[in-house]
Each structure stands twice: as C-alpha cells, then as structure tokens.
Backbone as CSV, one residue per row, in Angstrom:
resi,resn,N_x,N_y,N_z,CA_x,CA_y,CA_z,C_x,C_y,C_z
1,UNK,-40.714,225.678,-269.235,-40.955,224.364,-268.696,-40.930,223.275,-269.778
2,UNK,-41.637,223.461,-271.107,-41.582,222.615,-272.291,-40.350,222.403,-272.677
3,UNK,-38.916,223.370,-272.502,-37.471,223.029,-273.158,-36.739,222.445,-272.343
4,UNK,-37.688,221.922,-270.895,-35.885,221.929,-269.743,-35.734,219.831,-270.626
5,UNK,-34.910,219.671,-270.257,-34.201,218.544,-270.805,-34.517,217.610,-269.488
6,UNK,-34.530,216.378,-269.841,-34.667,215.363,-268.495,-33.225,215.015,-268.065
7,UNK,-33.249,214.873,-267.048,-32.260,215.062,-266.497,-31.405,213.880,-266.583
8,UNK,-29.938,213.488,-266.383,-29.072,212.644,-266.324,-29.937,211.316,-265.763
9,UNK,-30.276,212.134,-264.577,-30.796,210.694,-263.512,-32.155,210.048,-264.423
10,UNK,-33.068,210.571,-265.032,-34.319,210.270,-265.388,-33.553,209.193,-266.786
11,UNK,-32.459,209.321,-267.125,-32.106,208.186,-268.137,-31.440,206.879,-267.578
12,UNK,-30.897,207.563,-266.375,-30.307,206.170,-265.609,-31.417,205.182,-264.937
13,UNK,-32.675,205.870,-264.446,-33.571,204.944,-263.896,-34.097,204.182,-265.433
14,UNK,-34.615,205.250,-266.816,-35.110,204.187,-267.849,-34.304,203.007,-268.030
15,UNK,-32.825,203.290,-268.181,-32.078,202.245,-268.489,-31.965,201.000,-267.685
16,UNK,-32.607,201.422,-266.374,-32.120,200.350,-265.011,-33.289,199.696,-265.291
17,UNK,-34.535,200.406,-265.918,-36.080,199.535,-265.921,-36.167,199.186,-267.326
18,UNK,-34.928,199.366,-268.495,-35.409,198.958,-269.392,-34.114,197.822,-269.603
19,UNK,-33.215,197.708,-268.960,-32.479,196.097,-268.624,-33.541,195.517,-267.802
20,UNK,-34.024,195.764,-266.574,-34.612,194.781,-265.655,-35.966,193.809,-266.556
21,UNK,-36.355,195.540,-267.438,-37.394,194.836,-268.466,-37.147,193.760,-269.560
22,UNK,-36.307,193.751,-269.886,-35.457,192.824,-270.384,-35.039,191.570,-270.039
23,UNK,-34.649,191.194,-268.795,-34.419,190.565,-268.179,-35.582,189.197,-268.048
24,UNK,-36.660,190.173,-267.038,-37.736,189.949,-266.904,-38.360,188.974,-268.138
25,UNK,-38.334,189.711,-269.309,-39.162,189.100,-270.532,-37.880,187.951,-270.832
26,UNK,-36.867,188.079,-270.844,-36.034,187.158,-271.237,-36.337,185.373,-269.991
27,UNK,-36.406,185.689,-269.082,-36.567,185.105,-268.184,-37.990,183.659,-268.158
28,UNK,-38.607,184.712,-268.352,-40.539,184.335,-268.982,-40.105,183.480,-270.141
29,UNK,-39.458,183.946,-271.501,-39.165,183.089,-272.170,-38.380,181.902,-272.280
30,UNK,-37.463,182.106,-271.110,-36.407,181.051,-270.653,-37.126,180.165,-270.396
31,UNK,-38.021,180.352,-269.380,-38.878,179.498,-268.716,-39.987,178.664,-269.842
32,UNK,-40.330,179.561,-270.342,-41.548,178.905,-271.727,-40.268,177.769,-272.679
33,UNK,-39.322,178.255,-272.572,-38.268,177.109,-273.437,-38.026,176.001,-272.598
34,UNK,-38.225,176.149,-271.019,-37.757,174.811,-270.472,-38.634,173.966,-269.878
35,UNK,-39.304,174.844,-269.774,-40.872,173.953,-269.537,-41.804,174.635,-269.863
36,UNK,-42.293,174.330,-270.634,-43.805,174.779,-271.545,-44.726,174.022,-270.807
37,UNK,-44.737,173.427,-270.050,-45.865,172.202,-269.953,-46.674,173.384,-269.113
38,UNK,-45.755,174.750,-268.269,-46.385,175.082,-267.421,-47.194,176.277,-267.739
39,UNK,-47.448,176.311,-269.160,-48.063,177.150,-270.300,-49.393,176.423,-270.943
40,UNK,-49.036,175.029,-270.770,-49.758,174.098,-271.080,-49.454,173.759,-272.713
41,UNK,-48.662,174.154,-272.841,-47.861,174.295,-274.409,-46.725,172.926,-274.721
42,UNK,-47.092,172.132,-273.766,-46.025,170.967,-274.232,-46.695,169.871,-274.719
43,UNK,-45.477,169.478,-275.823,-46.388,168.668,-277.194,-45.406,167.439,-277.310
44,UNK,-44.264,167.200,-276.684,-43.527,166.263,-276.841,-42.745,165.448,-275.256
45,UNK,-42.371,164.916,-275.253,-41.785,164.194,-274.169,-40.360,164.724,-274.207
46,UNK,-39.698,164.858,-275.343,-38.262,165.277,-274.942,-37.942,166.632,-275.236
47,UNK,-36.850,167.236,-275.445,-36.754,168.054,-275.357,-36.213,168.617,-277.301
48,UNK,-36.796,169.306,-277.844,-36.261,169.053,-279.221,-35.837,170.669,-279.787
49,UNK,-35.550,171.058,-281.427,-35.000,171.983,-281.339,-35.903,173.262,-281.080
50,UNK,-36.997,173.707,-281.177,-37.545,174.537,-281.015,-37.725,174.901,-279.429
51,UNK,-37.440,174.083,-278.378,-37.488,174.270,-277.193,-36.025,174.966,-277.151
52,UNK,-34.955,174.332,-277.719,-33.716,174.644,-276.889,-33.536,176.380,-277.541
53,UNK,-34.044,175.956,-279.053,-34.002,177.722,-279.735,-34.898,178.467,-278.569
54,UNK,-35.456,178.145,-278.193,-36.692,179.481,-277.552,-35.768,179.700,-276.362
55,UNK,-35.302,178.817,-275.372,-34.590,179.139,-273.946,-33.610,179.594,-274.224
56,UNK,-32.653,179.195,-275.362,-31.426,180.043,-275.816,-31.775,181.538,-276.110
57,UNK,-33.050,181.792,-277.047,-33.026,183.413,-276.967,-34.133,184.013,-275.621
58,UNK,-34.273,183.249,-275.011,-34.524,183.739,-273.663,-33.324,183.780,-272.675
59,UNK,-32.444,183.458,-272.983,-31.194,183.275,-272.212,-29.924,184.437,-272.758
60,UNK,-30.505,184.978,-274.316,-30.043,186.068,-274.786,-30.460,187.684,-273.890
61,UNK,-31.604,187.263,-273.879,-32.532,188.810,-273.572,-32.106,188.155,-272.016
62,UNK,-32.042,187.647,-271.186,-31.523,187.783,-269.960,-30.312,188.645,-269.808
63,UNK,-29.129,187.879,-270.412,-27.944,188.410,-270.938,-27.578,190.098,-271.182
64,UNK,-28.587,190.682,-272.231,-28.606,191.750,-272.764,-29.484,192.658,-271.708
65,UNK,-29.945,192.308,-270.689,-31.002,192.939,-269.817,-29.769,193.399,-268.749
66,UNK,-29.099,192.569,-268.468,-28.121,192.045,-267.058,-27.421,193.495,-267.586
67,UNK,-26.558,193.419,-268.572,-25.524,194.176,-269.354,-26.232,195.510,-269.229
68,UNK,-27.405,195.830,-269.776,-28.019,197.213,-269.533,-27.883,197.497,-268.096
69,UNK,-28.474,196.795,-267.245,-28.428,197.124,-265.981,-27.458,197.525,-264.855
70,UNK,-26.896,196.661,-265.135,-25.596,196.802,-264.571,-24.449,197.907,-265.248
71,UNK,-24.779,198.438,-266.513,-23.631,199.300,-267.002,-24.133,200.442,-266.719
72,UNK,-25.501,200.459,-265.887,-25.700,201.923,-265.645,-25.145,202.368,-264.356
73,UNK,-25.181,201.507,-263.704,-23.945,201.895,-262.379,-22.516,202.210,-262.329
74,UNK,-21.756,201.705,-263.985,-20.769,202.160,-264.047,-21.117,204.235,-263.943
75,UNK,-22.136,204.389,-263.913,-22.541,206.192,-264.296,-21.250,206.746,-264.938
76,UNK,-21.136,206.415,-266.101,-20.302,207.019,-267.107,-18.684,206.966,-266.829
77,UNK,-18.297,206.285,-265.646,-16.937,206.530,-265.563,-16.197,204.932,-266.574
78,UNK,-15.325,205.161,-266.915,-14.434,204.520,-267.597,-14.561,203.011,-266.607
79,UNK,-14.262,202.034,-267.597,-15.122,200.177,-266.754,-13.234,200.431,-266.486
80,UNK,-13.451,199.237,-266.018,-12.051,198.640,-264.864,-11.720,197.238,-266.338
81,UNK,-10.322,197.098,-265.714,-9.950,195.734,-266.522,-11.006,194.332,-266.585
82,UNK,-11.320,194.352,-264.885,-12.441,193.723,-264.795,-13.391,193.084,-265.066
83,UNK,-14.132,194.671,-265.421,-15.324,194.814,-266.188,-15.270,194.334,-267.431
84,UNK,-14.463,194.670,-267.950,-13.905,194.294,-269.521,-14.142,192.948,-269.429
85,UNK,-13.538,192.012,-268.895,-13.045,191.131,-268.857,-14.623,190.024,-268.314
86,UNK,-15.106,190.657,-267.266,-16.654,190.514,-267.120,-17.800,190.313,-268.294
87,UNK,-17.342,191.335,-269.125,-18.798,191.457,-270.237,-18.045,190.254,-271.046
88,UNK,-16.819,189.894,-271.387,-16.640,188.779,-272.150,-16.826,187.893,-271.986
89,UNK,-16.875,187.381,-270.294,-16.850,185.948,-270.314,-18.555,186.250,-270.167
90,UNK,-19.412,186.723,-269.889,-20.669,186.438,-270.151,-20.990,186.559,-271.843
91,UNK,-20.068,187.400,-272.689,-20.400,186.671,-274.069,-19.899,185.237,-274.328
92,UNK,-18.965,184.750,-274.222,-18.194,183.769,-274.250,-19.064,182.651,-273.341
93,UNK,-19.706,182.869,-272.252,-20.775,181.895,-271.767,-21.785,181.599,-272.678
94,UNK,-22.241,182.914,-272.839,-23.576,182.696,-274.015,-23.297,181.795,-275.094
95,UNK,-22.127,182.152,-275.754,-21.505,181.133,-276.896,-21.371,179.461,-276.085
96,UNK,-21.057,179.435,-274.931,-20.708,177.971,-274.755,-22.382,177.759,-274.264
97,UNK,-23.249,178.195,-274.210,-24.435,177.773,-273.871,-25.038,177.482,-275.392
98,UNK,-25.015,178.278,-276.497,-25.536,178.257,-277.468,-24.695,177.156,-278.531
99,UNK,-23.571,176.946,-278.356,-23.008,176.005,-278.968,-23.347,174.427,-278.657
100,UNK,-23.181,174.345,-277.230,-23.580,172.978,-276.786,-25.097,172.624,-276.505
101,UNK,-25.813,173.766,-276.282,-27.707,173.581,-276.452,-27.986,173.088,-277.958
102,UNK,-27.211,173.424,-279.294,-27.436,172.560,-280.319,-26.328,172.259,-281.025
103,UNK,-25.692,171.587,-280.301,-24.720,170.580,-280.664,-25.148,169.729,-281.730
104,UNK,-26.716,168.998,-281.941,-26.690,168.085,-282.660,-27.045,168.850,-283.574
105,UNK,-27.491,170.015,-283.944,-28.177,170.934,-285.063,-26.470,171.113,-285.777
106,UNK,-25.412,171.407,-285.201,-24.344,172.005,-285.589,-23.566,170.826,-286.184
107,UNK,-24.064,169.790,-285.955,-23.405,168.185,-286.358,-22.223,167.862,-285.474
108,UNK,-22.224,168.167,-284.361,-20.991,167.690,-283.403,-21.895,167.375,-281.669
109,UNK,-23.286,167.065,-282.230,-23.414,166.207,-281.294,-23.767,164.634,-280.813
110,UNK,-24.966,164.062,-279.992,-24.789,162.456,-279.949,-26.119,161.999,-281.742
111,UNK,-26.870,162.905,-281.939,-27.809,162.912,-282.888,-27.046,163.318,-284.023
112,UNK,-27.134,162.906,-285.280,-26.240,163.350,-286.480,-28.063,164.150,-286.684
113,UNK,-27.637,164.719,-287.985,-28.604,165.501,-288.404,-29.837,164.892,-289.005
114,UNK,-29.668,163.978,-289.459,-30.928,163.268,-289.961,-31.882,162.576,-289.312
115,UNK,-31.385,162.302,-287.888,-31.766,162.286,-286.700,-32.785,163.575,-286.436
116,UNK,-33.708,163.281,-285.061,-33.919,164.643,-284.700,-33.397,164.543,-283.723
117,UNK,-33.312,166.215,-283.713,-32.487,167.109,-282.366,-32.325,166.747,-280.994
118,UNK,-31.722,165.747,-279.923,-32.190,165.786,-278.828,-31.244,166.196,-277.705
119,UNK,-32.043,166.837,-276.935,-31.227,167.511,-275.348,-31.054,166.569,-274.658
120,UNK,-29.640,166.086,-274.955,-29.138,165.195,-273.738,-28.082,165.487,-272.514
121,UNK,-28.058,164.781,-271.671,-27.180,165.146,-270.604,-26.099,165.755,-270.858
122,UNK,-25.662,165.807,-271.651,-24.078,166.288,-272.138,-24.217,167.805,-272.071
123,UNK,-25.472,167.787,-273.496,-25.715,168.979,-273.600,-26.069,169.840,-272.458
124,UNK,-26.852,169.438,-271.652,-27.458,169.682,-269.917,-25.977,170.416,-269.359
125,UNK,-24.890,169.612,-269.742,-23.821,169.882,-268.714,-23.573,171.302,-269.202
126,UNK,-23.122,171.316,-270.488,-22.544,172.308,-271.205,-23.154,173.372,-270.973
127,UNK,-24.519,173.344,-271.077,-25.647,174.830,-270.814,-24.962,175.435,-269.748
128,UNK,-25.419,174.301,-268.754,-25.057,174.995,-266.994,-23.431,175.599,-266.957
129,UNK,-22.514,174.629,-267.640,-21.223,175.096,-267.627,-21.016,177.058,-268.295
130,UNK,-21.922,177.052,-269.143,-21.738,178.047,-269.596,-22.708,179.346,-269.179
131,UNK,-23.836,178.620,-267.944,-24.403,179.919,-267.334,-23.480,180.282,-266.195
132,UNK,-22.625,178.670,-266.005,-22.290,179.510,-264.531,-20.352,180.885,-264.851
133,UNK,-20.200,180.580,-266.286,-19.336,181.494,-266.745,-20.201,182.886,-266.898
134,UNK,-21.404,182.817,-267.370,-22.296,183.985,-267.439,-22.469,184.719,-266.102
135,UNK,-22.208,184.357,-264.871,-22.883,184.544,-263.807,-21.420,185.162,-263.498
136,UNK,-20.282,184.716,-263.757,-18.822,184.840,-263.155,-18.955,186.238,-263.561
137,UNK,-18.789,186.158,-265.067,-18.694,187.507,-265.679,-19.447,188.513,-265.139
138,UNK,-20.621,188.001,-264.632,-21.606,189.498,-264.083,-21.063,190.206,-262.908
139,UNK,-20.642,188.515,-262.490,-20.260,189.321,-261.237,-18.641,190.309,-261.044
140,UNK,-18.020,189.732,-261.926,-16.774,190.656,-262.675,-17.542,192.417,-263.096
141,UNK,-18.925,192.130,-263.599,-19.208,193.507,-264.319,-19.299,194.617,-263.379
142,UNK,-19.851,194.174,-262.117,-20.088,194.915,-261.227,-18.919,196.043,-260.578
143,UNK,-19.410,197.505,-260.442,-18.744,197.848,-259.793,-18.669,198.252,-258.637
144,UNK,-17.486,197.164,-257.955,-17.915,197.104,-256.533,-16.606,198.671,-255.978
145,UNK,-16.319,198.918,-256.464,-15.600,200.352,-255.712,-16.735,201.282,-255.994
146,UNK,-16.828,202.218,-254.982,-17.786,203.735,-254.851,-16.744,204.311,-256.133
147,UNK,-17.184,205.154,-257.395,-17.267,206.197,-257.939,-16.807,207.330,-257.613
148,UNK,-15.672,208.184,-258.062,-15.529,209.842,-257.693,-16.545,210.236,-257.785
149,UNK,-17.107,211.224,-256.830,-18.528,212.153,-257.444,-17.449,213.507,-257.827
C-alpha cells in the first residue's frame, strides 16, 4: 500500500487546483492593484507606479493559473495549431498589457520620467486592449474537440 504510485488522475486534479489556485491569488492581487481603497490601503488619488506594478503581476499569476488549468485538459495529447497559437497571443497580451500599463516608466508615455508615473486613459485603453487578446488566446487554448481515449 506504501509503494502504489498516485495515480495519473490524482495529478490532473492537483494541477486543475493548483492553476485555479493561482488564478485565484492572482486575481486578489489584481484587485489590491486596482483598487486598494477596498483594503483600505489607498494613499493617493491617482493611480501611480506601484499600483500598476502590483495589478500587472496580479495579471501575471492570473495568466500563469489560466495556462495550468486549462493545459490539463489537453490530458497529454499533442495541442492543435490553435492552441499554439492561443498560448501566444495570451503571452503577447500580457506584453501589450505590461508595456502600455508603464508606458511612462519605459519613457514612451504622456509623463517623461522625471515626472511621476501616471495611469492615463491611453494607458486604460491599452491594458483592456491587451486583456481582451488574453481572453482570445484562452479561448483559442481550449480544447474544444473530445480526445481519443
């Protein structure tokens, strides 16, 4: 009884609860990056760089949660062009979310650097532009054909 091995399935449920767990915590932090106030943790009126850093790596661990989760349903068979093509544009979102969330940190946004950091509409656009490529891709990741058993 001490040597039998856990079984295939007992790694597919950790993996499904340790993306969702992921997710989850990524999510919590998303949220603490976009509004703290509801933490009681807000100290400024606008939005500056330590907010946009915290929702960006809460918007990572979302990302990396999604990807666990969902690749356990591929159950080991070989991904589709798709899929491929899925996990990129949700990296490639992440990048257009993380590029334009600090635009002015990177010096190509409306704040030069000596300025401080601020989240403006532009930037607003760009985020969303690049979750809703994140969301495309997921839904690319999925595999919607049944599996040979």
């Amino acid at each position: 009884m001490m040597n039998e091995k856990p079984s295939y399935k007992s790694y597919q449920r950790l993996r499904v609860r340790l993306g969702l767990g992921f997710t989850l915590i990524g999510l919590a932090i998303f949220i603490l990056g976009v509004r703290p106030d509801l933490f009681g943790l807000d100290r400024s009126p606008v939005m500056g760089f330590v907010q946009i850093s915290v929702f960006l790596i809460g918007l990572a661990f979302v990302c990396l949660g999604g990807f666990i989760a969902i690749n356990v349903f591929w159950n080991g068979y070989g991904k589709s062009i798709l899929a491929d093509i899925g996990f990129r544009l949700v990296a490639t979102g992440y990048v257009i979310c993380l590029m334009t969330g600090l635009a002015d940190v990177f010096g190509f946004g409306n704040q030069p650097m000596p300025l401080i950091p601020y989240f403006g509409p532009w930037q607003a656009l760009g985020v969303m532009a690049g979750t809703v490529v994140i969301g495309v891709g997921f839904l690319l990741f999925i595999p919607w054909k049944q599996n040979p058993s």
